[in-house]
C-alpha positions as CSV (number, residue, x, y, z in Angstrom):
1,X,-12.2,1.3,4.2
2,X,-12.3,0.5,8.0
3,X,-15.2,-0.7,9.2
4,X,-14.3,1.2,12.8
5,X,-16.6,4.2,11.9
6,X,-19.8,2.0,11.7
7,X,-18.8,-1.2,14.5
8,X,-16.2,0.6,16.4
9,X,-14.2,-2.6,15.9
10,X,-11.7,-3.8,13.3
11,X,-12.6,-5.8,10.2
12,X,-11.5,-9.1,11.7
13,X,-13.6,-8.3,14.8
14,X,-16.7,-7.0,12.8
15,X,-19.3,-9.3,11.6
16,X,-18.1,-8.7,7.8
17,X,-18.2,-11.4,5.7
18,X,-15.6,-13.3,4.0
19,X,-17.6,-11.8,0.4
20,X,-17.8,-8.2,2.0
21,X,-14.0,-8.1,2.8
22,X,-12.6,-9.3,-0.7
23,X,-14.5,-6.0,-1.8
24,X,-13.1,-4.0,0.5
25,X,-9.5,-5.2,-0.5
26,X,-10.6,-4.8,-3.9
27,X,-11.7,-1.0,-3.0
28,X,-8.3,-0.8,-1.4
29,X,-6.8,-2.0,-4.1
30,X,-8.5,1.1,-6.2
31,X,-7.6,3.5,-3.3
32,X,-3.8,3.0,-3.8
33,X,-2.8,2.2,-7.7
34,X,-3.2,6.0,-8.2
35,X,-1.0,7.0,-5.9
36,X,1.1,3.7,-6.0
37,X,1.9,4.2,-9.9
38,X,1.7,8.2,-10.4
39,X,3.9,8.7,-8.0
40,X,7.3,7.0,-9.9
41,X,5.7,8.2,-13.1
42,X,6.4,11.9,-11.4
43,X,9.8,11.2,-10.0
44,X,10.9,9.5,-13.1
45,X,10.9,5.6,-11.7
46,X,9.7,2.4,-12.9
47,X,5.6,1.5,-12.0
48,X,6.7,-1.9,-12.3
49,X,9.1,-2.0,-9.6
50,X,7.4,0.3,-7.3
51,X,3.9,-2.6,-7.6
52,X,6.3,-5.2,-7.2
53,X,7.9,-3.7,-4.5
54,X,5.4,-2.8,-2.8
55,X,3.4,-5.9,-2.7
56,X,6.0,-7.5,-0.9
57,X,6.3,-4.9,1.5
58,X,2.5,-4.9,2.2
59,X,2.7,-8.6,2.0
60,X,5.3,-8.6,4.5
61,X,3.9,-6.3,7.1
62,X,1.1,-8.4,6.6
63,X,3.0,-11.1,8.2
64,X,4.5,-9.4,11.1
65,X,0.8,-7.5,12.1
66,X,-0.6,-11.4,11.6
67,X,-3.4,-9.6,9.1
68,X,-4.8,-7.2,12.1
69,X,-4.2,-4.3,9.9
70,X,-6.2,-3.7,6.2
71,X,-3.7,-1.5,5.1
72,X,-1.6,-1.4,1.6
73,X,1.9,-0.1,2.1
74,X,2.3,2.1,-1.3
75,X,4.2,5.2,-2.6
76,X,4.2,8.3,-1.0
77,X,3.9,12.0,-2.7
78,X,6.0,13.6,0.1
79,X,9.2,11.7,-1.6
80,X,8.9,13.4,-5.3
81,X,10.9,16.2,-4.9
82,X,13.7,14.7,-3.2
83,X,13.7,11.6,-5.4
84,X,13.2,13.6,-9.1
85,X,16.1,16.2,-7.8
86,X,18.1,12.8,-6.7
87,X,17.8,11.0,-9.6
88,X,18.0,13.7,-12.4
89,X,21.7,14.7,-10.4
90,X,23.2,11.8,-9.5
91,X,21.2,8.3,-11.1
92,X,19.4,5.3,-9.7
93,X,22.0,4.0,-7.2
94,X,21.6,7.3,-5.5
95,X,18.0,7.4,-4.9
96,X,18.4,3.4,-3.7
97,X,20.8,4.6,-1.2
98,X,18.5,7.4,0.1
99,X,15.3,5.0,-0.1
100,X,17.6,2.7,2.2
101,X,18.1,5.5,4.4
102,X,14.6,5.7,4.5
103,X,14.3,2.0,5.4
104,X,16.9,2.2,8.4
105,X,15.0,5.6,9.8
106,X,11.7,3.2,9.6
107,X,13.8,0.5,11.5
108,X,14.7,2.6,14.1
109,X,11.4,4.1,14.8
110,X,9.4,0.7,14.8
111,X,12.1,-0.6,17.3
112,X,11.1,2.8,19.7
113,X,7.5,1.9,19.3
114,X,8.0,-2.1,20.2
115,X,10.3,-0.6,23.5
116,X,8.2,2.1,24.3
117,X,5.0,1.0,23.4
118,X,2.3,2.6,21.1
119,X,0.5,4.2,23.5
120,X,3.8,6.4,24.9
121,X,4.6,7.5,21.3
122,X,0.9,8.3,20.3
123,X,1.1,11.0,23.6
124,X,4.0,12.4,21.5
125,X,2.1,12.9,18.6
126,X,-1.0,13.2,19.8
127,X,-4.2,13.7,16.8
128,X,-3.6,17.5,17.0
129,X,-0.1,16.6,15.3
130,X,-0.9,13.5,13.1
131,X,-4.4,15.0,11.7
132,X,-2.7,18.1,10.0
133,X,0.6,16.3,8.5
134,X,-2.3,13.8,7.0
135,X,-4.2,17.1,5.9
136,X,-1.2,18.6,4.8
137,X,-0.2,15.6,2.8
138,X,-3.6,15.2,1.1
139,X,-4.0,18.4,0.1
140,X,-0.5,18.2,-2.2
141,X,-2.5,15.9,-4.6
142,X,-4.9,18.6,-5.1
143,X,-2.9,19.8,-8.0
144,X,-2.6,16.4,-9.1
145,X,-6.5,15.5,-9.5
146,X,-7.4,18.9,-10.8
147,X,-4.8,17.8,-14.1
148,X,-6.2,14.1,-14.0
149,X,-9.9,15.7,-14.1
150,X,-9.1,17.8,-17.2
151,X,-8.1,21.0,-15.9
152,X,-5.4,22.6,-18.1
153,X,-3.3,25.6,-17.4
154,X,-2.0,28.7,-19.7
155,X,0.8,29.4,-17.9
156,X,1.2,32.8,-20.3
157,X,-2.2,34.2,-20.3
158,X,-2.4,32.8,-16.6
159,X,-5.9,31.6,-16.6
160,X,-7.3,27.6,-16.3
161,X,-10.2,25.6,-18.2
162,X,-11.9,22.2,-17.5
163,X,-12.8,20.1,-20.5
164,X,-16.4,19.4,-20.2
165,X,-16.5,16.0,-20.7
166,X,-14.0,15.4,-18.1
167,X,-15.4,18.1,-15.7
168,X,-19.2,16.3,-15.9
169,X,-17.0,12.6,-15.3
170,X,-15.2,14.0,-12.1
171,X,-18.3,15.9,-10.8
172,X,-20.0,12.6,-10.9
173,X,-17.7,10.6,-9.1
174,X,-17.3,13.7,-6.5
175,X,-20.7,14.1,-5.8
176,X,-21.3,9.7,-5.7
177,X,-18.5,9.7,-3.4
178,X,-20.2,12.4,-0.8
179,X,-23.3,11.3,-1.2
180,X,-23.0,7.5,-0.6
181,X,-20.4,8.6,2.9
182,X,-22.6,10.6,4.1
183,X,-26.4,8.9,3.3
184,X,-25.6,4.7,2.8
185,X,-26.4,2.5,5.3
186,X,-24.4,-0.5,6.9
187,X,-21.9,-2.1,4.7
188,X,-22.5,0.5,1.5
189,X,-21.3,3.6,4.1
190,X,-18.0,1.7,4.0
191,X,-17.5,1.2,0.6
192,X,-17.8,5.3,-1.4
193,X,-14.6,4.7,-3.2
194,X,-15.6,1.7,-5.1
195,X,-19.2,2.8,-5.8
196,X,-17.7,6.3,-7.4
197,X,-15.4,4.5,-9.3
198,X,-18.3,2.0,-11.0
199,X,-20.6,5.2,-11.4
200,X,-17.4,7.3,-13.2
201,X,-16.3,4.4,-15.7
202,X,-20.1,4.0,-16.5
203,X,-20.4,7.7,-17.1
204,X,-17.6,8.5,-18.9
205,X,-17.9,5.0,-21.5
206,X,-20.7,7.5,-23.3
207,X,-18.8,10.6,-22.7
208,X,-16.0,8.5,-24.7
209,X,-13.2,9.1,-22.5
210,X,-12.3,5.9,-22.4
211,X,-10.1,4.2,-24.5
212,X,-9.6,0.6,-25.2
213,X,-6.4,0.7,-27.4
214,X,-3.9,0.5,-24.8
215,X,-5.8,-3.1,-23.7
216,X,-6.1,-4.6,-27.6
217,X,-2.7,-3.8,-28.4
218,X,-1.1,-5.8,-25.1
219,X,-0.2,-8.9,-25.0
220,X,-1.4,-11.5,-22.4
221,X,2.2,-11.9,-20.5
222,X,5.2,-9.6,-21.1
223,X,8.5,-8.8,-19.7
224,X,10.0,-5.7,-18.9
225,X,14.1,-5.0,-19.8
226,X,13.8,-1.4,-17.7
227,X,11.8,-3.0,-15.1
228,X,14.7,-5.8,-14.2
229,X,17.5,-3.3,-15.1
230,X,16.0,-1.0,-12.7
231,X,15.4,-3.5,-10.2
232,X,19.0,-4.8,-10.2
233,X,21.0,-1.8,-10.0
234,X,23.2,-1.5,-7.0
235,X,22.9,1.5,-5.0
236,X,25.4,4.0,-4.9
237,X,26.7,5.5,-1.5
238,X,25.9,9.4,-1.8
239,X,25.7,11.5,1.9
240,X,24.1,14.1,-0.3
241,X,20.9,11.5,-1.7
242,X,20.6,10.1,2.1
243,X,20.8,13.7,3.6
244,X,17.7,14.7,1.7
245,X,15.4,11.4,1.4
246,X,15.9,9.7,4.3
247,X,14.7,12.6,6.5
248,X,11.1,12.7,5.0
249,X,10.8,8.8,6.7
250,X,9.8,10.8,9.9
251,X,6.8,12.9,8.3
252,X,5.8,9.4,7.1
253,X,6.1,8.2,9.6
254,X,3.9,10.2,11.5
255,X,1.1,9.8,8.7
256,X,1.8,6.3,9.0
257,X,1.0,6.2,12.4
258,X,-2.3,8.2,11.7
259,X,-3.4,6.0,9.7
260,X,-2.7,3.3,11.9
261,X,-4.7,4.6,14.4
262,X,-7.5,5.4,12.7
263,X,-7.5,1.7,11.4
264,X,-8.0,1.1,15.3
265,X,-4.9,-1.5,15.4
């Protein structure tokens, strides 16, 4: 989503267009719900909180980078185990406390980078170091989007099968994707996720995997009980919850810092 690749300058320094950059937020937008919603579906959350949660967060960092960085602060995958063993042991207020812990480890490590500056910390962890945890990171979801693409496993006769339907939708949006990053010109090159998206929903409407229910049967406005009840509990002290979430701040952080730098802030 960063126009560095093509300008090597940032999106407010390019010659993108007001237009060009509500679709790029709109692609961005597309790049994170996955991730932003599976990931307390997994670990047993609320979505709700996690969106609402994280909007502020982005909106917030936002404010403090005065917009220089097009980046959407979301869930990450390298919490789940941590959180699902957390919560299923000791509840909500537990995770909270280890997420907090989190938080403070994120504190502390901004406050070396404002003293320090960028560039000394970036010699610590130099692209050798940041490209691989980002590789290593990415690769987890592998699992994860073979499932979402139809692939099912037989865990007793050890042996795997796509549905066709779904394998011809994801081989679509696969191939769309690589072709469009690696042939498009100009603003197009910058924009593979959206396109593969369009070209997947258009493909699988005949295949008929997709299904309009869910839509029909909502109502306009609605309010969730689990989402405030979830939202309000108080966290619960637990050195045990801390011990094993609030660690995995500094491989985040690291990512975080990738990405960051490949954003060219």
């Amino acid at each position: 989503m960063t126009a560095r690749k093509v300008s090597k300058k940032n999106v407010q320094a390019s010659n993108i267009n007001q237009t060009q950059k509500i679709v790029l937020g709109f692609q961005h937008l597309l790049a994170m719900f996955g991730a932003t919603v599976l990931v307390p579906i997994l670990t047993g959350l609320n979505p709700s909180v996690a969106l609402l949660t994280a909007g502020l967060g982005t909106l917030l960092f936002h404010w403090i980078t005065k917009g220089k960085v097009p980046v959407f602060l979301g869930s990450s995958f390298a919490f789940i185990g941590a959180i699902a063993m957390t919560l299923s042991s000791e509840g909500i207020g537990a995770v909270k406390a280890g997420i907090i812990g989190a938080g403070i480890v994120y504190v502390v490590m901004s406050y070396i980078i404002q003293v320090a500056g960028a560039d000394k910390v970036r010699s610590f962890f130099p692209p050798i170091v940041t490209g691989p945890v980002i590789m290593v990171i990415g690769l987890r979801l592998a699992p994860v989007g073979l499932s979402m693409s139809g692939y099912s496993f037989d865990a007793a006769t050890q042996t795997g099968a796509f549905a066709p339907t779904s394998l011809i939708a994801a081989s679509v949006v696969i191939l769309t994707m690589i072709v469009i990053s690696i042939f498009a010109k100009g603003f197009f090159k910058l924009v593979p996720i959206l396109i593969a998206v369009v070209v997947g929903y258009l493909v699988s409407l005949p295949l008929g995997l997709v299904d309009f229910t869910g839509v029909q049967s909502a109502g306009w406005f609605g309010f969730s009980v689990d989402a405030l009840s979830d939202l309000m509990a108080m966290p619960k002290f637990s050195l045990s919850a801390i011990a094993a979430i609030s660690p995995i701040a500094l491989v985040i952080f690291i990512e975080h810092f990738g990405d960051i730098t490949t954003n060219g802030a």
